[in-house]
C-alpha positions as CSV (number, residue, x, y, z in Angstrom):
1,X,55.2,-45.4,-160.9
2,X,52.1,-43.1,-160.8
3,X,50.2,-44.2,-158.0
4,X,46.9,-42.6,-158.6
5,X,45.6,-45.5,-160.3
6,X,46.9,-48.5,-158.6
7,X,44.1,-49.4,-156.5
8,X,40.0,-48.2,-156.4
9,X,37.1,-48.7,-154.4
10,X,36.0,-51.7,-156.0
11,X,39.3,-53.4,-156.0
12,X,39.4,-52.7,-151.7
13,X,35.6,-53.7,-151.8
14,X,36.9,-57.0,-153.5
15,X,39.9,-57.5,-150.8
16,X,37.4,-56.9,-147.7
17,X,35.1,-59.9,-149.1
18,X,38.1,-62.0,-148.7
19,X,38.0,-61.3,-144.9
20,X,34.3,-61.7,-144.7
21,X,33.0,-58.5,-144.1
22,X,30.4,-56.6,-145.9
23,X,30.0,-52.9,-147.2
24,X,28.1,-50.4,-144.4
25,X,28.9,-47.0,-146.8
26,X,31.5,-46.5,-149.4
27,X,30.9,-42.9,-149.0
28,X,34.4,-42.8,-147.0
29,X,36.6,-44.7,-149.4
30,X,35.6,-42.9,-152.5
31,X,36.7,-39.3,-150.5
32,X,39.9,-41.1,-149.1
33,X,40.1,-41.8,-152.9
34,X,39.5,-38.0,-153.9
35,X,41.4,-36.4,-151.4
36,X,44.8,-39.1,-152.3
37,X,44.6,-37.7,-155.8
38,X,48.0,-35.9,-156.5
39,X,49.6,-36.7,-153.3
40,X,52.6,-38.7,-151.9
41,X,52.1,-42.1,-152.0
42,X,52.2,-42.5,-148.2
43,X,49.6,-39.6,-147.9
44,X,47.3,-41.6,-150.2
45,X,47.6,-44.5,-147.7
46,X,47.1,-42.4,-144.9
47,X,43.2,-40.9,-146.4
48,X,42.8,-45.0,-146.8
49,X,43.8,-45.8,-143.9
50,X,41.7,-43.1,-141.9
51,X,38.3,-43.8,-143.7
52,X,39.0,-47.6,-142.9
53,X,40.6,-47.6,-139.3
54,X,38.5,-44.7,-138.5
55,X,35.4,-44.8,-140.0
56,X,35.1,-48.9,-140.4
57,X,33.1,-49.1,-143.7
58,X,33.0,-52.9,-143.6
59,X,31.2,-55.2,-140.9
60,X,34.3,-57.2,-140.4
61,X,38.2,-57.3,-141.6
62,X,38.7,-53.1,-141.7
63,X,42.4,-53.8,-140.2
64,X,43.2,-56.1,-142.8
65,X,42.0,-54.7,-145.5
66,X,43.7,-51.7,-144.5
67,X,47.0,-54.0,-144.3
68,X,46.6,-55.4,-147.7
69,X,45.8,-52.1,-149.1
70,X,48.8,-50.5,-147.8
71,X,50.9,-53.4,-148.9
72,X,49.4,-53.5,-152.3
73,X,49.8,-49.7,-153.1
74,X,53.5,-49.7,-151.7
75,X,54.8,-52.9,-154.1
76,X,53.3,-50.9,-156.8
77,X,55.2,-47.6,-156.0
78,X,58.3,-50.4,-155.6
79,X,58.1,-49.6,-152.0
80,X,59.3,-53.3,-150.8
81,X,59.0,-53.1,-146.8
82,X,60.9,-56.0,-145.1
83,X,59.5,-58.3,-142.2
84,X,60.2,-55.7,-139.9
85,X,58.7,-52.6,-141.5
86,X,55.6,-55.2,-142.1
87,X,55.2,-55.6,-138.8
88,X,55.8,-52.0,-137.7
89,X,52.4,-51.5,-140.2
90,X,50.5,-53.9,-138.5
91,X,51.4,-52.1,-135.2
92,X,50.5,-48.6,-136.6
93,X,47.5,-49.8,-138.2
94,X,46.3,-50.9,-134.4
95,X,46.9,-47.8,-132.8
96,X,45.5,-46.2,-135.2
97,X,42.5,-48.0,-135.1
98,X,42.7,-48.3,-131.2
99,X,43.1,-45.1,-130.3
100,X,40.9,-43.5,-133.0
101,X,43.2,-40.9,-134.9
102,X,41.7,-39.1,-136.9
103,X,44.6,-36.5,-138.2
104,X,45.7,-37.3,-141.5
105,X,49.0,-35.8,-141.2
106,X,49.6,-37.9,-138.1
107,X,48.8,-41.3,-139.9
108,X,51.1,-40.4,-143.1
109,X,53.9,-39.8,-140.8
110,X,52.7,-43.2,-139.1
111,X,52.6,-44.9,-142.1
112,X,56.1,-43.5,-143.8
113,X,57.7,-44.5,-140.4
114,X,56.4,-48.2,-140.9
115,X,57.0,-48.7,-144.2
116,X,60.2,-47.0,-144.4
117,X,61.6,-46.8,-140.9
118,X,62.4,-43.2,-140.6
C-alpha cells in the first residue's frame, strides 16, 4: 500500500485529543509530513516520531500519540507487529523521548528494529 496518504495532521491532531492534550504548534508535524513524502514507511514514522518525541507539539499524550501513529501507519502498510515488537515500540518511543534524539536516521533504525525485530 502507498503510505503517503495513510495518515495527516489533522487525523494525529484528532488522536492527541483522545489523550487530552492540546495543540502548542503544528509547525513540526506538517514538516515531519513533508520531509516522509517518498520515503520508506519506517522513515516516515521516524520524521513523526521526532517532531512528536522531540519537539512535543501537544500539552499532554506526545508518547501516545506517537504510539498510535506508528501503529496506525504500520497496519496500513500491513506491517502487523506482535505483542512483543509492540512493546519493543513503546520502549523505543521512551528513549527516544528520554534521551532527546534528534537524528532521524537513528530513530528509523529504532523504529524498524521495533516493529520488525531486526
Amino acid at each position: 500500500m502507498n503510505s503517503e496518504y495513510i495518515i495527516d495532521k489533522d487525523h494525529i491532531r484528532a488522536i492527541n485529543d483522545r489523550y487530552g492534550g492540546s495543540l502548542r504548534s503544528d509547525a513540526e508535524i506538517e514538516t515531519a509530513l513533508m520531509m516522509g513524502k517518498g520515503k520508506s514507511t519506517f522513515k516516515k514514522i521516524a520524521h513523526l516520531w521526532k517532531a512528536i518525541l522531540v519537539g512535543h507539539p501537544f500539552t499532554d499524550g506526545n508518547k501516545r500519540t506517537a504510539l498510535i501513529v506508528a501503529l496506525t501507519i504500520l497496519e496500513k502498510c500491513e506491517i502487523e507487529p506482535d505483542d512483543v515488537a509492540k512493546e519493543r515500540i513503546v520502549s523505543e518511543i521512551t528513549k527516544i523521548a528520554k534521551e532527546n534524539i534528534i537524528d532521524v536516521n537513528k530513530i528509523e533504525r529504532l523504529v524498524r528494529y521495533a516493529a520488525k525485530g531486526d
